[in-house]
N, C-alpha and C positions, 0 to 999 in steps of 0.2 A: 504494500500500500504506500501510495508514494504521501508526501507531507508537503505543506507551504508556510510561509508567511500572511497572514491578513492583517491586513492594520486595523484597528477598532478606536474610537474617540470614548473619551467620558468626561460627560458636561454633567458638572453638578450643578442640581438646581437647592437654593440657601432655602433653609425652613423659614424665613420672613417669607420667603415668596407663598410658599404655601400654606401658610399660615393668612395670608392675603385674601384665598379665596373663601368663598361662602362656604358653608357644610355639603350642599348638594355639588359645587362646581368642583369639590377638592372629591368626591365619589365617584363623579364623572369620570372625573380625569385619572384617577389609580384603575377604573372599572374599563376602560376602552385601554388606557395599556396593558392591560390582564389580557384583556379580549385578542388584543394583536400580537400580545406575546403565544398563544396560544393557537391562533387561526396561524399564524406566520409559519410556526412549527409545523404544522398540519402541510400548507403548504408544501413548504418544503420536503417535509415526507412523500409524500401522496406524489408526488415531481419525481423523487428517486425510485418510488418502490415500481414504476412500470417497469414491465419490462423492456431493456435496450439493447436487445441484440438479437439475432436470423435463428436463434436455436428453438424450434418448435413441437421440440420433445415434449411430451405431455408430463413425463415427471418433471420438467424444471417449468416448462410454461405455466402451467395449472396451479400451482403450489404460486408460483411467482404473482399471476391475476389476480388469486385470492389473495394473496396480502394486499394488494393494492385495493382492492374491494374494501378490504375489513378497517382500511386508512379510509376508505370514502365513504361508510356507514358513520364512523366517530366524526369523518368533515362534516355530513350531514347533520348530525346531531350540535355540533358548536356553534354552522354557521346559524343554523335555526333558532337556537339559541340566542346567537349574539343580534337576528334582528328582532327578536322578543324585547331584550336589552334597551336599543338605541330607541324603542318604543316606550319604555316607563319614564313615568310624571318627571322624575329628575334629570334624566340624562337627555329627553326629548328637550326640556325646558334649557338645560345649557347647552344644546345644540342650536336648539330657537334663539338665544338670547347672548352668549357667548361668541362661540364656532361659525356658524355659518355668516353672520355680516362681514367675516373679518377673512372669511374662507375663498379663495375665487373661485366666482362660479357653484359656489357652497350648496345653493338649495337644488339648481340642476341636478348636481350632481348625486346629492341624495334621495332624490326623485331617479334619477337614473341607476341607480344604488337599488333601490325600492323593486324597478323596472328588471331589473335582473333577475332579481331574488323572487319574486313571481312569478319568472318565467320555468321556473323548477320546482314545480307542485308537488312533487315526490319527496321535499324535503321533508315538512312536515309527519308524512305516515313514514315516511323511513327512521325518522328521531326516536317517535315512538314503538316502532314494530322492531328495528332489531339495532339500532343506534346505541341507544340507552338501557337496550332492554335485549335479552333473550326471546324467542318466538315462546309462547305458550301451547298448550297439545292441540287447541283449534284450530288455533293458527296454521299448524304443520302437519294436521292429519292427513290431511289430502293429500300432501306431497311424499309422507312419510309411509303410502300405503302401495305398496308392489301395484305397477300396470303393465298392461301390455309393452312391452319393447325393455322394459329393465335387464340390465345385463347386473352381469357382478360385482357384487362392492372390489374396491380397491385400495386397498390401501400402502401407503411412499416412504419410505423408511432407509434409515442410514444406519452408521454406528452410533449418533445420538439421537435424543431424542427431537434435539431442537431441526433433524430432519425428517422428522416424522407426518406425515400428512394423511389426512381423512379425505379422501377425494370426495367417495359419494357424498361424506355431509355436507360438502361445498357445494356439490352440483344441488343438493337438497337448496339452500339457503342461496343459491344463486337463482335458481326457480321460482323461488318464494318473492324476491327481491324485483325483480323484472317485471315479475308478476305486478307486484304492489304501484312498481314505476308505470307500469304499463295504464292502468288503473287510472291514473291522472294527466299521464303524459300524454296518452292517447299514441303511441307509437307500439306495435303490435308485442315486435318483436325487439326491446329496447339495444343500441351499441353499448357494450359496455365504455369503450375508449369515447365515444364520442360523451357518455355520461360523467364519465372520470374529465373528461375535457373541460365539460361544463362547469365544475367543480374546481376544477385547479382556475377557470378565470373568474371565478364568485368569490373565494379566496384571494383573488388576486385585487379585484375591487375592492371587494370589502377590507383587506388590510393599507388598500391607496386610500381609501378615504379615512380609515382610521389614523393612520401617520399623519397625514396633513392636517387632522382634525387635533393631535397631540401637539401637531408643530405647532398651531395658533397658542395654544395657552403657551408655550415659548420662547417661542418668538416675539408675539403682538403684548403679552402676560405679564413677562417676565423678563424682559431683555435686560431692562435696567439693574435686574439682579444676579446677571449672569456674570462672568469670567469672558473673556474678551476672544480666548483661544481656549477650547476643550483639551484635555490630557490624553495625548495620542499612548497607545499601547501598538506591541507586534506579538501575536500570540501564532504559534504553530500549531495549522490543525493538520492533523490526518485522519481525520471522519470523512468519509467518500461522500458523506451530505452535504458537509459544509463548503469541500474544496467542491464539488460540482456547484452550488450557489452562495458566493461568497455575499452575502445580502446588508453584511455592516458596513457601513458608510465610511 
């Protein structure tokens, strides 16, 4: 595994500054970088776990999808989540009030924010159906009941366990999964890659608007309480996620 160099900044911000805002705008503001610490990370996983290369062996392919899957059920459940979030009394209100006059282009763009996130109806029944949650035996009877064309379980296996794999229960919960997208999506037979697609760019909006919405309190907030130059750092990563998207500034 090879290793780099990444430079990384650290801008401290002075507890007078945040001691500055109101009770709500100082909740906001620790709650939407919680938010894009966490959707960020998803990102970037969900980016690495495709697979990237012509091998279409089904023990590396299959096992490989499914983790990418099981990163796109937990994106599902965050991002859903996180516009739950941007929706309550507090965080709406220092968006309204705060953020967006100071944002360029602020209200479009949350409106076009909005416009995304709507467009993936699936979110929602996937947070609650297997996001957050295990299926329950209703859920999965049908799928878990031999039909015509069933072949035989298979199961993928190394000298550990951590190569171990349950095909058919994947093919089970990939079924179920499709199914449920399908359900809303109105596409028959849903792409996985193109649904994973969709995801890595709702992820990607949703954490462009959350940064630039972090940078206002900032920038616009707090300037007059910052350090004039941040404290540059050089840290060596050799994590294949990081060196594939070096994302710190």
């Amino acid at each position: 595994m090879t290793s780099r160099s990444v430079q990384i900044h650290e801008l401290r911000i002075p507890l007078q500054a945040i001691e500055c805002l109101s009770e709500e705008d100082r909740f906001a503001y620790y709650l939407l970088g919680h938010m894009f610490n966490e959707l960020m990370c998803l990102q970037k996983l969900v980016a690495f776990a495709l697979p990237k290369h012509d091998d279409i062996r089904p023990a590396r392919r299959r096992p490989e999808l499914a983790q990418a899957l099981a990163l796109f059920r937990l994106a599902c459940s965050k991002i859903w989540e996180a516009k739950l979030a941007l929706q309550t009394k507090e965080v709406s209100q220092t968006l309204r009030m705060v953020v967006l006059p100071k944002l360029e282009n602020g209200i479009a763009r949350l409106k076009a924010l909005n416009a995304e996130l709507n467009s993936a109806p699936w979110l929602g029944p996937l947070r609650n159906g297997m996001g957050f949650h295990f299926p329950d035996f209703k859920q999965w009877r049908a799928d878990t009941t031999p039909q015509v064309g069933w072949v035989d379980d298979i199961v993928i296996f190394g000298e550990s366990s951590g190569n171990t794999f349950y095909e058919a229960s994947e093919t089970i919960a990939q079924a179920w999964m499709f199914r449920e997208c399908a359900r809303f999506d109105g596409e028959i037979a849903p792409d996985p890659d193109r649904l994973i697609g969709q995801m890595i760019n709702l992820l990607a909006t949703m954490n462009s608007f959350l940064e630039d919405s972090l940078g206002v309190f900032i920038v616009s907030g707090w300037a007059s309480h910052l350090d004039e130059e941040p404290t540059r750092h050089v840290v060596a990563v050799s994590s294949p996620a990081m060196s594939a998207t070096a994302w710190l500034p």
